[in-house]
C-alpha positions in Angstrom: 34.0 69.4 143.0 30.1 69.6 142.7 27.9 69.4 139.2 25.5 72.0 139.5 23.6 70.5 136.5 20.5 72.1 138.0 21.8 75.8 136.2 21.6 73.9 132.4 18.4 75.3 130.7 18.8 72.1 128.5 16.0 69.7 129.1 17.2 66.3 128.9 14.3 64.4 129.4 12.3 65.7 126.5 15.6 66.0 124.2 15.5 62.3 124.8 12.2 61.9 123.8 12.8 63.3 120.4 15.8 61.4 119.9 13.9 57.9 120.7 11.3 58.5 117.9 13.7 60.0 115.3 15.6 56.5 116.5 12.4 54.7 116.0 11.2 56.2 112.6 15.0 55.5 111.6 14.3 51.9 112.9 11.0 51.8 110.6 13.4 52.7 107.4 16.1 49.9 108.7 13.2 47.4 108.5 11.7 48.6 105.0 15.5 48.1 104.4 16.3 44.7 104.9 12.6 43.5 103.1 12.9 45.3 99.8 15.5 42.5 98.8 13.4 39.5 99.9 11.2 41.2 96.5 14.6 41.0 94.2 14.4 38.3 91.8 17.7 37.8 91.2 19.6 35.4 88.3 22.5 35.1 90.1 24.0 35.3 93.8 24.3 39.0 94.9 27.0 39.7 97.0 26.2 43.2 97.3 22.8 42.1 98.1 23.4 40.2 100.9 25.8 43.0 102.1 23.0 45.3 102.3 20.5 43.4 104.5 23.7 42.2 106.6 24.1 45.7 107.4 20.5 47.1 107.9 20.1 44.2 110.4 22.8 45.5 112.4 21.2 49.0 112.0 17.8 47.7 112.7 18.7 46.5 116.4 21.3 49.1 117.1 18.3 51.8 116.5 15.7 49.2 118.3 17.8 49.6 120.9 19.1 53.1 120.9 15.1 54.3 120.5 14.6 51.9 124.0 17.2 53.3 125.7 15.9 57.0 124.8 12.6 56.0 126.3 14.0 55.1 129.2 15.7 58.0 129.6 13.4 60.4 128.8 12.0 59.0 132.0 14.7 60.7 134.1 13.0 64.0 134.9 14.3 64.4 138.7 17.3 66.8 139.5 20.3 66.7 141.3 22.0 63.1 140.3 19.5 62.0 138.8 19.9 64.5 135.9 23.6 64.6 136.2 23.6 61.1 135.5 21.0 61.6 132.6 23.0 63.8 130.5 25.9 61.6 130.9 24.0 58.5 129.2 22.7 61.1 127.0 26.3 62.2 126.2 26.7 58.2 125.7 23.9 57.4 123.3 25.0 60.2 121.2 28.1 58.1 118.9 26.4 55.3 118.9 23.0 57.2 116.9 25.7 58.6 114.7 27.2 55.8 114.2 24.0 53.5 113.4 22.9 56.7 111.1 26.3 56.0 109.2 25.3 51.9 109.1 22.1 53.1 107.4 24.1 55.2 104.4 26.8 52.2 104.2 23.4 49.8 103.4 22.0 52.4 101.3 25.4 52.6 99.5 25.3 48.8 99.2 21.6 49.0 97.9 22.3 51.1 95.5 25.3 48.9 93.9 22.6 46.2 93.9 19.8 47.7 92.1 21.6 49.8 89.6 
């Protein structure tokens, strides 16, 4: 069996670099995220509240990392194994974006709740 990944007209390294500053901009919003509460004067405990930042932090260093590991592999502009083994990391980082994407609507679902 050989992977002739060398007859894709997909460019992986600069697909990557898109994906690690939409990860980064989304990282900016996850931040923004988990301050606006600090501003929330609040009368009594909000559970919702503390839901919200709970899950923007998890968002924030998902995306922190997700947006690193983009970088890096927008690095990977060789052929032959070295791109083979690029668009399977790139095939790998793709659930885990959706998945910290879905973390940000959960919070922003939680945010909401809090703020009326």
């Amino acid at each position: 069996m050989v992977c002739e990944i060398a007859a894709f007209e997909f460019d992986i390294a600069s697909t990557a670099g898109w994906y690690s500053s939409i990860a980064g901009l989304l990282t900016g919003f996850a931040l923004l995220a988990i301050l606006l509460p600090l501003d929330h004067e609040a009368d009594r405990e909000d559970v919702e509240c503390t839901n919200a930042v709970v899950v923007f932090t998890c968002a924030f260093f998902a995306l922190l990392v997700l947006s690193i590991n983009y970088a890096v592999l927008a690095g990977h502009t060789a052929g032959g194994t070295v791109a083979a083994v690029a668009a399977h990391e790139q095939m790998l980082f793709g659930p885990a974006f959706g998945l910290s994407a879905l973390l940000l609507l959960f919070g922003l679902n939680a945010m909401l709740r809090t703020y009326g």
